[in-house]
N, C-alpha and C positions, 0 to 999 in steps of 0.2 A: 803517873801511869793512868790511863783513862782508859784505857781497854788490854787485858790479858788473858788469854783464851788460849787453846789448841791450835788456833790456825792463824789467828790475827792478836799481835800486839801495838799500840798507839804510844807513843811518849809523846806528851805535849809541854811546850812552853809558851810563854806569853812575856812581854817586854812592852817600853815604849819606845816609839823612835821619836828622834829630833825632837823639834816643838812640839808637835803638835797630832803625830800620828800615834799606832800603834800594830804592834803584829803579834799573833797566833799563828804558831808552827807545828805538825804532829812529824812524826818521825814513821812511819808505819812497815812496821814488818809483816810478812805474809807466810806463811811456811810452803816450802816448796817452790818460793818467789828467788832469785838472783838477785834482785831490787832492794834497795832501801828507798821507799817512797818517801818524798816530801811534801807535804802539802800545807800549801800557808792561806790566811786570813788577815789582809792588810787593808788598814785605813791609811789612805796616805794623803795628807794634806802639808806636804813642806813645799817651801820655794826652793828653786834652786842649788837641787841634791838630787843624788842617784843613789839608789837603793841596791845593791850587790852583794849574792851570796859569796863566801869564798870556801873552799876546801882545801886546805892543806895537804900537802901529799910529801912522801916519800920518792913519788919518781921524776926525776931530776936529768934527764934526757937530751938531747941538744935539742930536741922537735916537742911539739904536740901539733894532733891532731885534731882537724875541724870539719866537719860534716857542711858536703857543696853540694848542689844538684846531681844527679848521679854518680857522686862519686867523693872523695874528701881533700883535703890538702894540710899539708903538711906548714908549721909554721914555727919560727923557733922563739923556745922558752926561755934560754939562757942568756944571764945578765952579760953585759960590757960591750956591746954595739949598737951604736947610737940609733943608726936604724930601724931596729930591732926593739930597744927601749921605747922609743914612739910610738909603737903600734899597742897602746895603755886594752885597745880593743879592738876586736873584728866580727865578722857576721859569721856564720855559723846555722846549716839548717838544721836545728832542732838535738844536734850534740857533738860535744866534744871528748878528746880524751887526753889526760896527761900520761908518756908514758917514760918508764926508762929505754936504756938502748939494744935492750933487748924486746921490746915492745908488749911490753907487761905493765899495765897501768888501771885506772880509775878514770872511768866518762863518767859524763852529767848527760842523761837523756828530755829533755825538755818536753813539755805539750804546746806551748807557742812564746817559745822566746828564742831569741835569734841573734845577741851579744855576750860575744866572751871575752876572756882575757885568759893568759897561763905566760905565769914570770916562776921561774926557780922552784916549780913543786906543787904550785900555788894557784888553783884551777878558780877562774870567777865566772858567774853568771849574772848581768845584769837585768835587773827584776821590774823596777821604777825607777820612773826620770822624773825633772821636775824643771821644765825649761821654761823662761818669762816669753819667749816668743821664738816660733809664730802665734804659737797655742797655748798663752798663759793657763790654760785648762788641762793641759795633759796629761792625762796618767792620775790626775786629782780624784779620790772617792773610795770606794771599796773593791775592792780584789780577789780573785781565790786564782793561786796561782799553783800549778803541780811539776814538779821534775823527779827522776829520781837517781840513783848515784848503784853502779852496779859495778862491776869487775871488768876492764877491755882488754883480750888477751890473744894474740894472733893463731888462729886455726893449726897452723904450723906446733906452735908450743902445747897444742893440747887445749885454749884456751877460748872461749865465747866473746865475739863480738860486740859492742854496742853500737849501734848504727840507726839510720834515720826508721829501719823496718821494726827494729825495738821499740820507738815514740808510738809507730801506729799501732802496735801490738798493746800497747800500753796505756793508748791516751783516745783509741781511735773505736767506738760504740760499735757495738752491732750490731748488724742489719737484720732485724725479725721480719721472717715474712709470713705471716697468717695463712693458711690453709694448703693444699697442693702437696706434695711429695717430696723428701729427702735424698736427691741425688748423691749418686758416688761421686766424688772428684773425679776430673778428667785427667790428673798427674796429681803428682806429688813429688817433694824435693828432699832430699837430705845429705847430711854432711855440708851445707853450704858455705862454710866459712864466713870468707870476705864479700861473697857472691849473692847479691840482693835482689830479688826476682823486680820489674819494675811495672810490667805491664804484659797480658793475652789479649789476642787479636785473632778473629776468627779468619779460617785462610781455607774454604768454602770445604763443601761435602762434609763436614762432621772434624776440620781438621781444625788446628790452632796455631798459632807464631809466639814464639813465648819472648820476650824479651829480658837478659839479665846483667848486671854492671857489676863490675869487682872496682869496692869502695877504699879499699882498705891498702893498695900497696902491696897485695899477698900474692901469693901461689895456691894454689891446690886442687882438688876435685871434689866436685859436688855430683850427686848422683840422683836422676829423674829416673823414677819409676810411672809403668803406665798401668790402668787399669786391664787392658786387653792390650794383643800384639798392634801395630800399626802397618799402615804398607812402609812407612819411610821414616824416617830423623834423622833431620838434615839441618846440618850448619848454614845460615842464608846470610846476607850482606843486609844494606840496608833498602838495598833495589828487588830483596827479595830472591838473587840469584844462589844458587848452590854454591858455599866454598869451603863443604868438605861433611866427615861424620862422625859423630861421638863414636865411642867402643864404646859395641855392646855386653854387655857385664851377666845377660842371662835372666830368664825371666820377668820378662821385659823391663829389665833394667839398661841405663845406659850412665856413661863417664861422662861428666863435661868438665874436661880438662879448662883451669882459668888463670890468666898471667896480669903482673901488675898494670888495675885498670883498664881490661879488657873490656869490649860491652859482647854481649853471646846475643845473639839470634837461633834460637832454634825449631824448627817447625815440623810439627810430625802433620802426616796424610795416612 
């Protein structure tokens, strides 16, 4: 135990790997975090080896799930198809989740790793490689490498997400900007499930285009709030045309109703 305090506890360990390396792992709890961080310190000078976390689990599922470009995919864990047995790994932006078939499990949230694996409960993240060519150099030297391991629980069951907006939440600095004024938000989001904001676009006179994906496979509603009333919020396509309007919920609140793998356009004027 290297640090136990009120608000942050550290457990750390130390090992050697293979020939010729070694690693430093801290485990870090945060109070009021969802998170178990990990954070490692790795010398790696092997030939010919791949360095992979693994995590054990309980959820044992036909699927687990892999974080794609806006959105996830479903991939399965369970032994005895040949098919299936071959796929030892796949890419993954930034997390995965094992869950069972109620959709109650354990992700891995990464800062920039992008190889998984999940057979029978058994969630991996691959860390370091160790390949003679192209690049007999790669991956060789020291490392500080972070992910962290949290609860993935469908919005439905009462349960919190882990999704690629968790990494940025997580892994992704903030932007200080020196001098000038504290503005209010122009919205704000809540209840959002599966529902991942991806990107605002200003859409002239003081207005905005929000753009949002449902990652996860789910149902549910999420709810934007605005600072002041607007003239409109409006459901738009990707041509920008009107195809339709959230309910309004009252004080300038609004529904945005979302179904599996939706992407929401919404633009208020």
């Amino acid at each position: 135990v290297v640090e136990s305090g009120p608000l942050r506890a550290v457990l750390r360990g130390e090992a050697p790997l293979g020939a010729a390396s070694a690693l430093v792992v801290d485990y870090v709890l945060e109070a009021g975090s969802r998170w178990l961080k990990v954070e490692m310190a790795v010398r790696w000078a092997e030939d010919h080896r791949l360095l992979k976390f693994h995590l054990p689990t309980g959820y044992r599922g036909r699927w687990a799930r892999f974080g794609a470009p806006f959105g996830s995919i479903q991939r399965p864990q369970a032994c005895g198809v040949a098919a299936d047995e071959a796929m030892w790994e796949v890419p993954a932006q930034r997390w995965a989740a094992v869950t069972d078939e109620t959709g109650r499990g354990l992700a891995v949230v990464t800062e920039a790793k992008y190889g998984f694996s999940c057979k029978d409960g058994n969630l991996g993240l691959s860390l370091l490689r160790a390949p003679g060519d192209p690049d007999p150099t790669a991956d060789r030297g020291e490392h500080r490498i972070r992910f962290a391991i949290g609860r993935h629980e469908r919005a439905s069951a009462g349960g919190v997400l882990a999704t690629a907006a968790c990494a940025d939440d997580l892994y992704t600095a903030p932007l200080v900007v020196a001098g000038g004024r504290a503005l209010a938000p122009r919205f704000s989001l809540d209840q959002l499930g599966s529902l991942v904001p991806s990107w605002v676009a200003p859409a002239g006179k003081g207005g905005f285009t929000l753009r949002l994906h449902e990652v996860d496979g789910g149902r549910g509603a999420a709810e934007l709030t605005l600072p002041v009333a607007p003239a409109a919020v409006e459901l738009v396509d990707f041509l920008g045309n009107v195809i339709g309007r959230p309910k309004a919920l009252g004080g300038n609140r609004w529904r945005l109703d979302y179904t599996p793998y939706r992407i929401l356009s919404v633009r208020v004027r």
